[in-house]
C-alpha positions as CSV (number, residue, x, y, z in Angstrom):
1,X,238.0,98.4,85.7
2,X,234.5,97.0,87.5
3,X,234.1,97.0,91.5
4,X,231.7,95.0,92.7
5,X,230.9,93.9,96.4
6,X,230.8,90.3,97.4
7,X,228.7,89.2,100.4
8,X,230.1,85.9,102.0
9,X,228.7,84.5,105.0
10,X,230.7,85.5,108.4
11,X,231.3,81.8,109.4
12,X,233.6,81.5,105.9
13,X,237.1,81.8,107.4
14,X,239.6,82.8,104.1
15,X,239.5,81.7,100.4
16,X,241.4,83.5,97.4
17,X,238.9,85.7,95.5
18,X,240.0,86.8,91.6
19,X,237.3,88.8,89.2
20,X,237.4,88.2,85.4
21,X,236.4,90.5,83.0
22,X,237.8,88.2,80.0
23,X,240.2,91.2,78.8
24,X,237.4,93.1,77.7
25,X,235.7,96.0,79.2
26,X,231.8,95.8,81.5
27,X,229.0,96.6,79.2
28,X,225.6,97.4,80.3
29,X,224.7,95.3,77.3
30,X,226.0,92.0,79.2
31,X,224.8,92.6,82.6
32,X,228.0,92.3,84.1
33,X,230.0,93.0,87.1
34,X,228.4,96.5,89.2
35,X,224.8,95.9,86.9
36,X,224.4,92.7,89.2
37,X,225.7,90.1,86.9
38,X,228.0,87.1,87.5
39,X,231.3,87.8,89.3
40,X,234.0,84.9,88.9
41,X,235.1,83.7,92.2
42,X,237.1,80.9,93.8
43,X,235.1,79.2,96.4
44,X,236.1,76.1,98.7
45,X,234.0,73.0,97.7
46,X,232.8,72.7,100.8
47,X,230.8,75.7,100.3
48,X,229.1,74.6,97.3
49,X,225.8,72.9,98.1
50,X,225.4,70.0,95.0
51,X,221.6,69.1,95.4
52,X,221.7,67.5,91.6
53,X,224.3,65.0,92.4
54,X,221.3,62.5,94.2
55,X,220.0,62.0,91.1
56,X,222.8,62.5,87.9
57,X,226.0,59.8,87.6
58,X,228.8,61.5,86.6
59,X,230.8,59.7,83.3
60,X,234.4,58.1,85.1
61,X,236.2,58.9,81.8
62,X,234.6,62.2,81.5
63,X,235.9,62.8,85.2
64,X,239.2,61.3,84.4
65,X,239.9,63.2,81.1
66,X,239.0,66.5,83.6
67,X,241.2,65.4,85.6
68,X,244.4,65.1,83.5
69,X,243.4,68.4,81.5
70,X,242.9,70.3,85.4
71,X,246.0,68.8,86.6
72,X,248.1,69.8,83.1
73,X,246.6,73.2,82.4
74,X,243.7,73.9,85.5
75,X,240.4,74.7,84.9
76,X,238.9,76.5,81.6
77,X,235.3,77.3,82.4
78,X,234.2,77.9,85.8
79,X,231.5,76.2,86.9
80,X,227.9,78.0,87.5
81,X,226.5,78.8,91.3
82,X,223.4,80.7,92.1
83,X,224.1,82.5,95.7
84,X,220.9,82.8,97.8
85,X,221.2,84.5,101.6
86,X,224.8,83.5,101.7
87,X,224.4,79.7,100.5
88,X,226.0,78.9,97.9
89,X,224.0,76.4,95.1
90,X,225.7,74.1,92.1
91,X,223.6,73.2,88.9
92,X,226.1,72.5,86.8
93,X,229.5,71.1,86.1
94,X,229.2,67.9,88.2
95,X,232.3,66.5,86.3
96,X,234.7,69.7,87.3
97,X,233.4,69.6,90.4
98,X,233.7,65.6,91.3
99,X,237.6,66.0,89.0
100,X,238.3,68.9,91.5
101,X,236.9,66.2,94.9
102,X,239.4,64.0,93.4
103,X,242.4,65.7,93.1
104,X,241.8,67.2,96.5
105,X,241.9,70.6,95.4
106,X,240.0,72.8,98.1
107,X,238.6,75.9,95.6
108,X,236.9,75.7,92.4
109,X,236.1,78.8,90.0
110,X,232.5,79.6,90.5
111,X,230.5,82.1,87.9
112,X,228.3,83.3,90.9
113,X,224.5,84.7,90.5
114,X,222.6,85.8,92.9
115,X,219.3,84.7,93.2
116,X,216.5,84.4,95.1
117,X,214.4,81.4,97.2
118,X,212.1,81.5,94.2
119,X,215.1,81.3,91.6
120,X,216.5,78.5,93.9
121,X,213.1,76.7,94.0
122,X,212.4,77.0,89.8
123,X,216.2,75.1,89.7
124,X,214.8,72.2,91.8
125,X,212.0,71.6,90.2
C-alpha cells in the first residue's frame, strides 16, 4: 500500500478523501502515488477553478447522457486537476463537471497533479 501526503489549503473545512491504486500495486515505472504522481481525490466543486469554461460550450446531450450514467452507476473516470499553492485548476472534463453542477452533487473525483505557476501558465496558453 502507497502513503502519500496531501496538502489542502487551511480555509477548506471537510471533504471525503479516497486513494486509488486501480487494484494493482505503485510502480516507479508509472510515477505514481509517494514518486509525486497523481493521487485520486474527492474534491468539492467549489474548489475547482474552471478557467476553460469562458471559452468551450459543453454538448446538452453529452451533459444529459452523464447525467443519467452518474445518477445510475456514478462517475467512471475522474476528472483531471493540476494543484498549484493550494488552488485547485480544471482542464478537462467540462461535461462531468457541469453533469455533477446539475445534479447538485458537492464532490467530484479529481486525478490531482501538482504543478507549478509555469505548468499553470503553459495550460492557459
Amino acid at each position: 500500500m502507497a502513503n502519500f501526503i496531501l496538502q489542502l489549503p487551511n480555509n477548506l473545512r471537510s471533504f471525503s478523501v479516497s486513494a486509488s491504486s486501480n487494484g494493482s500495486p505503485p510502480s516507479n515505472s508509472n510515477g505514481g502515488g509517494q514518486n509525486g504522481g497523481p493521487v485520486t481525490v474527492e474534491l468539492p466543486l467549489d474548489k475547482i477553478k474552471r478557467p476553460l469554461m469562458r471559452t468551450r460550450a459543453n454538448d446538452p446531450n453529452k451533459v444529459k447522457e452523464l447525467m443519467d450514467s452518474i445518477k445510475e452507476i456514478g462517475l467512471q473516470v475522474p476528472i483531471d486537476v493540476i494543484e498549484v499553492e493550494g488552488n485547485y485548476y480544471g482542464f478537462s472534463g467540462c461535461h462531468r463537471y457541469e453533469a455533477h453542477q446539475r445534479l447538485g452533487l458537492p464532490t467530484i473525483r479529481c486525478k490531482v497533479r501538482r504543478g507549478t505557476k509555469e505548468t499553470l501558465r503553459h495550460h492557459l496558453r
